[in-house]
C-alpha positions as CSV (number, residue, x, y, z in Angstrom):
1,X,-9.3,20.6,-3.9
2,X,-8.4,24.4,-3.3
3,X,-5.2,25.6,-1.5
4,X,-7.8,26.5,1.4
5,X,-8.5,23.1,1.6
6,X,-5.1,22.1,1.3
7,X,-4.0,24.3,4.5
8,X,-7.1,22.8,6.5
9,X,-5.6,19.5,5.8
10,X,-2.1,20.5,7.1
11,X,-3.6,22.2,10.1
12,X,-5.3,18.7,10.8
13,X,-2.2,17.0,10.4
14,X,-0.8,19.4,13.1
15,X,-3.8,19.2,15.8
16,X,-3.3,15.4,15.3
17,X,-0.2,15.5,16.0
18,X,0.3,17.8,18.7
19,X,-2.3,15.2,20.1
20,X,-0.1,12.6,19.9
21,X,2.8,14.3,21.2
22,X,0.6,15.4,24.2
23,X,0.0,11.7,25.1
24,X,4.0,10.9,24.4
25,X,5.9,13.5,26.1
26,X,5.0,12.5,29.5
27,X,6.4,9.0,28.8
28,X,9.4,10.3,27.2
29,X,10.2,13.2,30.4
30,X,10.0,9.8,32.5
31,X,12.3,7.8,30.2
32,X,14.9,10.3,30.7
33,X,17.6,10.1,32.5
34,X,19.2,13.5,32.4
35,X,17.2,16.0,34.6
36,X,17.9,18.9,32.4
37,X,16.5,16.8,29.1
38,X,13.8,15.8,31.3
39,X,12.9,19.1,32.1
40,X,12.7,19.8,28.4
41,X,10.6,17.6,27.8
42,X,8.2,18.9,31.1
43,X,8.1,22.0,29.5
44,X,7.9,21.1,26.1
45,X,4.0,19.5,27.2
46,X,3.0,22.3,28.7
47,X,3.7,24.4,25.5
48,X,2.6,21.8,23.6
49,X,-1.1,21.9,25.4
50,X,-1.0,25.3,24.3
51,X,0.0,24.5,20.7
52,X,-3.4,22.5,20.8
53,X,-5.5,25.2,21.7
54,X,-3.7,27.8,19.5
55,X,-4.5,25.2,16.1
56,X,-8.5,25.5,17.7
57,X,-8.4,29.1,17.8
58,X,-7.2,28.8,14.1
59,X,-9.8,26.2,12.9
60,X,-12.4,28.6,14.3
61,X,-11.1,31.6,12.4
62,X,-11.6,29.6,9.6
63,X,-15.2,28.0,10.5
64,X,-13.6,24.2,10.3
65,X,-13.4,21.5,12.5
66,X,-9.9,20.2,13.7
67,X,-10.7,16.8,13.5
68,X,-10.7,14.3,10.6
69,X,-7.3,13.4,10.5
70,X,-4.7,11.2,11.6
71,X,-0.9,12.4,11.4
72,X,0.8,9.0,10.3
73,X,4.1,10.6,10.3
74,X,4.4,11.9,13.6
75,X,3.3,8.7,15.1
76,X,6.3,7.5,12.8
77,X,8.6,9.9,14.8
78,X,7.0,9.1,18.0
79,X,7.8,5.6,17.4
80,X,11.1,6.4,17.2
81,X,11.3,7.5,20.7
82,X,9.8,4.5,21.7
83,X,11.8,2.6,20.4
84,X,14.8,4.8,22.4
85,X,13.1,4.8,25.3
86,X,13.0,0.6,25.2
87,X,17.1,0.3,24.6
88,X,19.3,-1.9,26.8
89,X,20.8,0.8,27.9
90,X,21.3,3.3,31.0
91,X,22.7,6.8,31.6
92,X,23.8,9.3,29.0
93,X,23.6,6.0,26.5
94,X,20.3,5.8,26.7
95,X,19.3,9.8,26.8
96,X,21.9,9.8,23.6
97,X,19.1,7.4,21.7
98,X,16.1,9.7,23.0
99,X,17.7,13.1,22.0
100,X,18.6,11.9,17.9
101,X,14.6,10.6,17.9
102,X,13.3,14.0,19.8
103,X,15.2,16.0,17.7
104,X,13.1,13.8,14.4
105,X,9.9,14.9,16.3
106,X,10.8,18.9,16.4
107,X,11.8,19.1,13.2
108,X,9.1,16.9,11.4
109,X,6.8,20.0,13.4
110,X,9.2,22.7,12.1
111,X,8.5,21.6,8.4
112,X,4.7,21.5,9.0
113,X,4.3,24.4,10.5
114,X,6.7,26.1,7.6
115,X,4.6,24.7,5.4
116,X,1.7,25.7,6.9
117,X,2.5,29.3,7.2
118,X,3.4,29.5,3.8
119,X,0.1,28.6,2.8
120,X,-1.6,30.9,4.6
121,X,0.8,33.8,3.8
122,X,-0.4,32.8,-0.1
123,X,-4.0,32.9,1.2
124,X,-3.5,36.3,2.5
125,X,-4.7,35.1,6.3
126,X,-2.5,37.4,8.7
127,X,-4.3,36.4,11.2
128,X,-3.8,32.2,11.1
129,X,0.2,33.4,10.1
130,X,0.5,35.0,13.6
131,X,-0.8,32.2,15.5
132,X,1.7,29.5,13.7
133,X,4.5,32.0,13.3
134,X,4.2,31.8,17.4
135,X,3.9,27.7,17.6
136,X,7.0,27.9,15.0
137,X,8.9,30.0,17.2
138,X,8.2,27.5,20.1
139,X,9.2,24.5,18.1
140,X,12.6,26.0,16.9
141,X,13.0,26.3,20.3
142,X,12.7,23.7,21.6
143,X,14.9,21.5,18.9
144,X,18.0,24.3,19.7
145,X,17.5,23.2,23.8
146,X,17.0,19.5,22.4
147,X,20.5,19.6,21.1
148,X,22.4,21.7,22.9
149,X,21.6,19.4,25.9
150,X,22.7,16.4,23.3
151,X,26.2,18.1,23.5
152,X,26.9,17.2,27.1
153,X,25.1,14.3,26.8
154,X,26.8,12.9,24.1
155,X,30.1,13.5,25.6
156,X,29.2,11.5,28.5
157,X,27.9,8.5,26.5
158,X,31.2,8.1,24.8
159,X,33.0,8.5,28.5
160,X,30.1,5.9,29.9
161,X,30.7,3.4,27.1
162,X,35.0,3.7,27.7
163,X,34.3,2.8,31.4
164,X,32.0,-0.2,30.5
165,X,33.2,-3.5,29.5
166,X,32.4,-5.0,26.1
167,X,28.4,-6.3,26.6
168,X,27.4,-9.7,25.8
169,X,25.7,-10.2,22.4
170,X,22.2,-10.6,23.4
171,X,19.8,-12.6,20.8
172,X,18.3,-10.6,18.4
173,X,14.1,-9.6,19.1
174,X,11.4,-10.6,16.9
175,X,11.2,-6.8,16.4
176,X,14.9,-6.2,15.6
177,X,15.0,-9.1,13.0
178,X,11.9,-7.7,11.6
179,X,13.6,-4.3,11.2
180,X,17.0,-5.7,9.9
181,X,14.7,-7.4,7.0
182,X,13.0,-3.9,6.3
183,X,15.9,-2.1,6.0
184,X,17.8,-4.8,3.5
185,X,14.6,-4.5,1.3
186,X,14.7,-0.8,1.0
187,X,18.4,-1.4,0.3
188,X,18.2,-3.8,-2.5
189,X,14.9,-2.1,-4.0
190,X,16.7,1.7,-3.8
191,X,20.0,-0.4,-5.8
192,X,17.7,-0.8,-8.3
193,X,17.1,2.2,-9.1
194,X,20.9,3.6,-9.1
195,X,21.8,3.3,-12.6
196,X,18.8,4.7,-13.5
197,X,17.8,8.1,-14.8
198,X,14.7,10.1,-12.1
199,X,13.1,10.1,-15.5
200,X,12.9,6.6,-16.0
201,X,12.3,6.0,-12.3
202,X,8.8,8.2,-12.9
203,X,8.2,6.4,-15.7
204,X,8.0,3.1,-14.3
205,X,6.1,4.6,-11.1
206,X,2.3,2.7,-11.4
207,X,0.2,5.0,-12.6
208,X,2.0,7.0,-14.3
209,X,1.6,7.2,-18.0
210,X,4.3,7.3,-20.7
211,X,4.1,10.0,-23.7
């Protein structure tokens, strides 16, 4: 594999998952309770749609299709918001679970796009560079909006949740319990590897042979 190849596989990651987002953000403006968060998230589609077409223009500078690949994280972060969006909860407590998983989804695009720009700064393809350099600028954007609007938020959750009386447990989903047990087996499999050296930790990764 080239580095060329390797930057048309992070621009796939991207169109894939400004795809996604596309789909998401209208479900996520609606979810909203705040009208200045769903605002953000109004115009966030709009320049997201452009994002989309910005990565073709780039895919046909470079004679490639944009398709071919799936981007398994963002539909990690997007999951996140679902997830927010589906609390118990109303007012600035629920917005205050959408904003932490929003601001996940901005910056998991932040890193690709830096990471995509420096590859095509090393390629020497100005061009491409200009077109993510203005989808970067859009993004940093709109994580800054994201959580300035969590300020004010925020401090009306923790006024909300003085006002309201202690809720009543509530059983536990199939979903939560299945989440609980996830995180408890990261947990005990990351203990594991505490007292040990990152050496031996690569070492004992499969595949990996020892001299």
């Amino acid at each position: 594999m080239s580095l060329r190849d390797v930057l048309i596989d992070e621009l796939r990651d991207l169109y894939s998952a400004e795809n996604q987002l596309v789909k998401a953000l209208p479900k996520t403006a609606k979810g909203a309770q705040s009208e200045e968060l769903k605002q953000i998230f109004t115009d966030h589609l709009s320049q997201t749609r452009g994002q989309v077409e910005r990565l073709k223009q780039i895919f046909e500078h470079l004679g490639k299709k944009p398709t071919g690949k799936h981007c398994n994280g963002m539909e990690g972060a997007i999951d996140e918001v679902k997830e927010a969006l589906e609390e118990d909860e109303e007012g600035a407590l629920l917005d205050a679970g959408i904003v932490g998983a929003a601001a996940r989804v901005e910056h998991y695009e932040i890193a690709g796009y830096s990471a995509a720009i420096l590859i095509a700064t090393t390629l020497g393809e100005t061009e491409v560079v200009a077109l993510l350099k203005q989808t970067l600028a859009e993004e940093q954007n709109a994580a800054k909006l994201v959580m300035s609007t969590a300020k004010g938020i925020l401090k009306q959750a923790y006024a909300q949740e003085a006002d309201e009386a202690e809720p009543e447990k509530k059983p536990k989903s199939a979903k939560e319990k299945k989440s609980e047990a996830d995180s408890k087996k990261d947990e005990r499999e990351a203990a594991k590897n505490l007292t040990r050296s990152a050496q031996e930790v690569v070492a004992a990764e499969p595949g990996k042979k020892k001299k």
